[in-house]
FIKOLGU-740559 format. One line per field, with one value per residue (C-alpha): z, x, y. Coordinates in Angstrom, 3 decimals. Each point is the difference from the previous one (the first is absolute). Layout:
c3: c(Z|...)
c1: c(X|...)
c2: c(Y|...)
% end
This chain:
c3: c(-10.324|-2.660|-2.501|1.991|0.213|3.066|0.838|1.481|1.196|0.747|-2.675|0.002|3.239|1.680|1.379|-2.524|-3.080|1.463|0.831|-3.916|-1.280|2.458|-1.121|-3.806|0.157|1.065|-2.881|1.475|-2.215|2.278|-0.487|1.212|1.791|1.007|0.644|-2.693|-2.275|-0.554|-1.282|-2.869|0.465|-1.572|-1.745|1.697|2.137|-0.575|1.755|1.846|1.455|2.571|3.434|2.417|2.648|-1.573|-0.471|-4.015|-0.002|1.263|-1.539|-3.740|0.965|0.685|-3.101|-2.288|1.801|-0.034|-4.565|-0.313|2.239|-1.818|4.124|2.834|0.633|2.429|1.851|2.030|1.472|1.509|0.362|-1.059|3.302|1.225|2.864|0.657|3.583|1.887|3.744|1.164|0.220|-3.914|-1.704|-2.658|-0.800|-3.091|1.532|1.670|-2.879|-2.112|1.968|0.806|-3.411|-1.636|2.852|1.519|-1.764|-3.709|1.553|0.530|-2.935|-2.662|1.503|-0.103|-3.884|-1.322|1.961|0.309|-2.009|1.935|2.010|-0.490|2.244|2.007|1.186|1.924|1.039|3.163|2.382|3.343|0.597|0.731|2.976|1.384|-0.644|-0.814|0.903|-3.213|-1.729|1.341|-3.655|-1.062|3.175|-0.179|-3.661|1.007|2.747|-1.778|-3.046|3.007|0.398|-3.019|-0.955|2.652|-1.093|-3.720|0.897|1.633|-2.737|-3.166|1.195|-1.085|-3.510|1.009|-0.184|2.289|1.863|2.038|1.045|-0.418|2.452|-1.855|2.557|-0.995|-3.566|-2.283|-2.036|-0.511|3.342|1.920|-1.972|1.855|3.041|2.498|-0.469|4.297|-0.839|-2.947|2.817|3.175|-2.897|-0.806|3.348|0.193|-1.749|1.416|-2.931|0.396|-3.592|-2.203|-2.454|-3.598|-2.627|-1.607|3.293|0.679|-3.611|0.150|3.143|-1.550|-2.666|2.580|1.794|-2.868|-0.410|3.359|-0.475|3.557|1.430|0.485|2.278|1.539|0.230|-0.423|1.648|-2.262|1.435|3.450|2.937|-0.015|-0.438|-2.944|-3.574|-1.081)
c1: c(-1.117|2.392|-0.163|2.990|0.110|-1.070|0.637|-3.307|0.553|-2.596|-2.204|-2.524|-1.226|-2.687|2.377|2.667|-2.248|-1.503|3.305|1.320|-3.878|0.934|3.286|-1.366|-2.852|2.734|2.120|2.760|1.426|-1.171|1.757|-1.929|1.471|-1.933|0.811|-0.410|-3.088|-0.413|-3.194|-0.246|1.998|-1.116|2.087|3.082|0.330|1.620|-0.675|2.452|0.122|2.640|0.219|1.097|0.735|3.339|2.927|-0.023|-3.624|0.694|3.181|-1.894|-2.757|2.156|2.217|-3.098|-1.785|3.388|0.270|-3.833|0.679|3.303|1.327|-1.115|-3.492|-1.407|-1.920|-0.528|-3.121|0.657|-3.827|0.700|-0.146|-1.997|-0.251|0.934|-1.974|1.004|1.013|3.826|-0.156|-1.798|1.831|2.713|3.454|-1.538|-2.771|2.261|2.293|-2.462|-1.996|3.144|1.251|-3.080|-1.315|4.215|2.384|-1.707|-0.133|3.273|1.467|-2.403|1.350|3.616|-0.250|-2.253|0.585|-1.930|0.162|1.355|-3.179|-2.030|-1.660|-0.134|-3.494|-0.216|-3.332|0.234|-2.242|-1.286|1.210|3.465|-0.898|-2.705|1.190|-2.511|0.114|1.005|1.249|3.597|1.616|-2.480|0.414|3.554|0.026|-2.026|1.717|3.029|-1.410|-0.605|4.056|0.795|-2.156|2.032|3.228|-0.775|-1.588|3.590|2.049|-1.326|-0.970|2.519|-1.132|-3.736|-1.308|-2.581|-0.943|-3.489|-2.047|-3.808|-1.932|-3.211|-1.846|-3.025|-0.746|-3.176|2.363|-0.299|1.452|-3.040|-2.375|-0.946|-0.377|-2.897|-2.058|0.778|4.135|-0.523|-1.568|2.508|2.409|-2.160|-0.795|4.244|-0.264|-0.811|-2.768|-1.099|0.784|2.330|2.436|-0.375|3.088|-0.489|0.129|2.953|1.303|-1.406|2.364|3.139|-0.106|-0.168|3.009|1.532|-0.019|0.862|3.703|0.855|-1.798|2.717|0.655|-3.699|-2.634|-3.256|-2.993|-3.068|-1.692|-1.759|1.503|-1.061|2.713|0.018|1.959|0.011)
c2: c(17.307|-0.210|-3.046|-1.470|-4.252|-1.528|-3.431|-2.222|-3.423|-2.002|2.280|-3.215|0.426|2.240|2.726|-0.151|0.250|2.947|1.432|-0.927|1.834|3.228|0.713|-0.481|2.172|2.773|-0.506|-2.642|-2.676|-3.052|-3.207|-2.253|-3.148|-3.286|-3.677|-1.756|2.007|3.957|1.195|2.099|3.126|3.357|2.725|1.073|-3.306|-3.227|-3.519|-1.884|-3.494|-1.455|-1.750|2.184|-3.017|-0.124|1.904|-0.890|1.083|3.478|-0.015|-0.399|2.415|2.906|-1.024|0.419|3.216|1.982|-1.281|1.049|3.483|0.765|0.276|-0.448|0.802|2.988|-2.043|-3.479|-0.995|-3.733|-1.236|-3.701|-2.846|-2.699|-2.250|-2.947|-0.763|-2.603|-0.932|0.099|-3.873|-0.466|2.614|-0.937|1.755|0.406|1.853|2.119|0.938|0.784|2.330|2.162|-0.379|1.586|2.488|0.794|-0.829|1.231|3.356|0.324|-1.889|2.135|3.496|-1.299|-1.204|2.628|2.532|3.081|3.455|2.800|1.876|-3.185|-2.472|-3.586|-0.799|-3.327|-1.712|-1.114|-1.324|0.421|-3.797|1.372|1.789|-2.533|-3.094|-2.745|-3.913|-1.996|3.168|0.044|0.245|2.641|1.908|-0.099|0.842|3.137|0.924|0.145|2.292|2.874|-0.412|-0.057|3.050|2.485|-1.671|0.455|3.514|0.987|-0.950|0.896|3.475|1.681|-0.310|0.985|-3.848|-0.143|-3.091|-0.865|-2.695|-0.810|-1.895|-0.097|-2.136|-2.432|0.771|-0.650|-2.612|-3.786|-0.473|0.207|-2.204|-2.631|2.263|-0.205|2.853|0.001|-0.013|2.753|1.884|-0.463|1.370|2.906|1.187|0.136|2.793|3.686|0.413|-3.459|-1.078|-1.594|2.075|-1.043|-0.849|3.108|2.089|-1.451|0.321|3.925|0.523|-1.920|2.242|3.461|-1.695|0.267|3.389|1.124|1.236|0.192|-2.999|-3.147|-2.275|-0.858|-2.321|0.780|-2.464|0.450|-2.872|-1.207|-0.926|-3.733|-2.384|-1.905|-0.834|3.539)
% end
């Protein structure tokens, strides 16, 4: 891959920081985004802190990307999320907002104010929580749910200048999510899968970056994961 820039939120966690360590290894500028604390970047990358629950986050994220890039970068991978599980009756407005702001509505704003090179790409994580939704997950459900939209709307529109635009379920994932797991859960989510086994952050990452360079692929969403439903 060409050293083009490609933007990584939510660089700090399991999938994303595997993502930002693919696209590196092939030669990508990789800013990297987090919350509130980036690691230690390498050559070629830069670090990048903002909260994407907010329009002025995302607003100030793809202000600083677009300066660093000298435009607007080739890629977008939008890894960055959380949950905030709780039932209907518990569950704050707060809650709410803030789980569409960072998993929805980031998406969206982050495309519109950095935009994408022409014949670059939109990769959004998803999660198999959008099509089987989950008691006490109805904000990151519908969050979810509305990134498969928004990747065929996105994929229709920005076509024309050869942006592609896909999803990612990646399923349960060897990350920091599942500690605190039974070994009996870990393996109700394992036998989900056809090969009976979890995918890793860098498989994942290793098929983010082949997405990538697919220049006729736009438009889908690809399920990497099992078929148990779950926050993922």
């Amino acid at each position: 891959m060409a050293p083009d820039t490609v933007l990584v939120t939510g660089a700090t966690g399991g999938i994303g920081s595997a993502v930002a360590a693919a696209f590196a290894a092939r030669g990508a500028r990789v800013a990297r985004h987090g919350h509130t604390r980036v690691p230690q970047t390498g050559a070629g990358a830069a670090a990048f802190t903002a909260d994407l629950s907010t329009a002025e986050g995302c607003a100030t994220l793809a202000k600083e990307v677009v300066a660093w890039a000298g435009g607007a970068p080739f890629g977008i991978v939008h890894a960055a999320g959380g949950a905030r599980d709780a039932a209907l009756v518990k569950a704050t407005e707060a809650d709410w907002d803030a789980t569409l702001g960072v998993h929805l509505s980031a998406a969206w704003a982050l495309v519109r104010a950095a935009g994408v090179a022409p014949g670059g790409f939109v990769t959004l994580i998803g999660s198999g929580a959008g099509r089987h939704g989950r008691a006490g997950q109805a904000a990151y459900a519908a969050a979810k749910a509305g990134l498969t939209a928004l990747t065929e709307a996105l994929a229709r529109e920005l076509g024309p200048d050869g942006v592609r635009v896909n999803a990612v379920l990646p399923g349960p994932v060897e990350t920091g999510m599942l500690e605190g797991m039974t070994p009996e859960a870990r393996a109700a989510l394992a036998a989900g899968n056809a090969l009976g086994r979890l995918n890793t952050p860098k498989e994942i990452a290793a098929f983010i970056v082949h997405l990538a360079g697919m220049g006729a692929t736009s438009g889908q969403v690809f399920d990497l994961g099992s078929r148990v439903p779950g926050p993922w």
